[in-house]
C-alpha positions in Angstrom: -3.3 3.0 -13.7 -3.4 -0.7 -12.7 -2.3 -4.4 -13.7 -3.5 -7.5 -13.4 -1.5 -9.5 -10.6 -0.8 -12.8 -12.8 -1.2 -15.7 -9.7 -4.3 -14.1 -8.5 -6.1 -12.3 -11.2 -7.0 -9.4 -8.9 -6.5 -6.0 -9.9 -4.0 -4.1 -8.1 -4.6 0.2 -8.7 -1.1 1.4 -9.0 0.9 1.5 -11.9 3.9 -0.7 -12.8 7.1 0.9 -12.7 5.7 4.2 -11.6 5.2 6.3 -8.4 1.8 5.3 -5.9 3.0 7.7 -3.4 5.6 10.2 -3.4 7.2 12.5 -0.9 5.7 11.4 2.6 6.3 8.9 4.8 3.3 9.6 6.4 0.8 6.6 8.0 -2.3 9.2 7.6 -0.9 9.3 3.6 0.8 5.6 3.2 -2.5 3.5 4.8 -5.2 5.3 2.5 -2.7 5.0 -0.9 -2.4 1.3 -0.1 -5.5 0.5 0.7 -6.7 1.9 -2.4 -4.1 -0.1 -4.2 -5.6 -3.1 -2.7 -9.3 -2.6 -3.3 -10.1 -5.3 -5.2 -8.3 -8.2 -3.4 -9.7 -10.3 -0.8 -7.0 -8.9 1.8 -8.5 -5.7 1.3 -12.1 -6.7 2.4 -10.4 -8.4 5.1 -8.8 -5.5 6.6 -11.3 -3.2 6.4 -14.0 -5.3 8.5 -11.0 -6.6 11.0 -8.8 -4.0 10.8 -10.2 -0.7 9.3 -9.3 2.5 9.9 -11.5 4.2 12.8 -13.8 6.7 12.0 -12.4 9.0 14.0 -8.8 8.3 12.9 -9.8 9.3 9.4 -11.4 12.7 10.4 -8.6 13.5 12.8 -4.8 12.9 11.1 -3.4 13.3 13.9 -5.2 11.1 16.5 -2.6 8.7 17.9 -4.5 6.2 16.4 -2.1 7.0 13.2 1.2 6.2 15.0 0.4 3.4 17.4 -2.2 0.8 15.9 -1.9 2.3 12.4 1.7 1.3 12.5 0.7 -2.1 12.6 -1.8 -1.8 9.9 1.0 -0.9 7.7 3.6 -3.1 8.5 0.2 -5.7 6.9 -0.2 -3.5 3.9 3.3 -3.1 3.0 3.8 -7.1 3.8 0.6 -7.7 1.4 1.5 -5.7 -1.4 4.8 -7.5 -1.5 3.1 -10.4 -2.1 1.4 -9.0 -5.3 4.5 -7.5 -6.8 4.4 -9.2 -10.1 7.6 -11.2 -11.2 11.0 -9.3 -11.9 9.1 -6.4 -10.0 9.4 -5.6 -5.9 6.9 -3.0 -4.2 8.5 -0.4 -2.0 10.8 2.7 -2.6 12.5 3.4 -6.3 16.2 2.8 -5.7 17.6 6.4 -7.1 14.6 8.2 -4.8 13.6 6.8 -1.3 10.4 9.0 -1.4 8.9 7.4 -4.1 6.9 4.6 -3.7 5.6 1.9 -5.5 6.4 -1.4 -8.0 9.3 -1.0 -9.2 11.4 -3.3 -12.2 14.4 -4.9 -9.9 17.7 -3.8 -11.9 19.2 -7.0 -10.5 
């Protein structure tokens, strides 16, 4: 699933109101979910010739390469995917489960 985001008119590949990721809090699991979220958007192709995961980082999960600059990666992802929740939505975990992760409707 995927929508439209409505300033940029990029696709974004995760559903609206609906799960991502669920049940890890993992940065081997978070960095490739978001990244494939983002795939279509200019911050995408961005990261991935500045910033892209090492070769080595994605046959080994758990080279510290995961928890030291890969933190950092995904403090940018979650910051960018923010940014392309779409309006009355917010990106990050659903309010009644803190495992589940995605853009959710705010209830406010």
């Amino acid at each position: 699933m995927a929508f439209i985001n409505e300033k940029t008119n990029k696709t974004i590949h995760a559903p609206l109101n609906g799960t991502l990721i669920h049940s890890t809090f993992r940065t081997q699991d978070l960095i490739p979910a978001y990244l494939e979220a983002l795939k279509d958007t200019a911050e995408y192709e961005q990261l991935m010739v500045n910033n892209g995961i090492p070769s080595y980082a994605l046959e080994d999960k758990d080279a510290e390469w995961w928890d030291e600059d890969g933190n950092y990666l995904l403090e940018e992802l979650v910051d960018i995917l923010e940014q392309y929740a779409p309006s009355g939505y917010y990106f990050g975990s659903h309010p009644n489960d803190g495992c589940d992760i995605g853009f959710w409707l705010r209830e406010d």
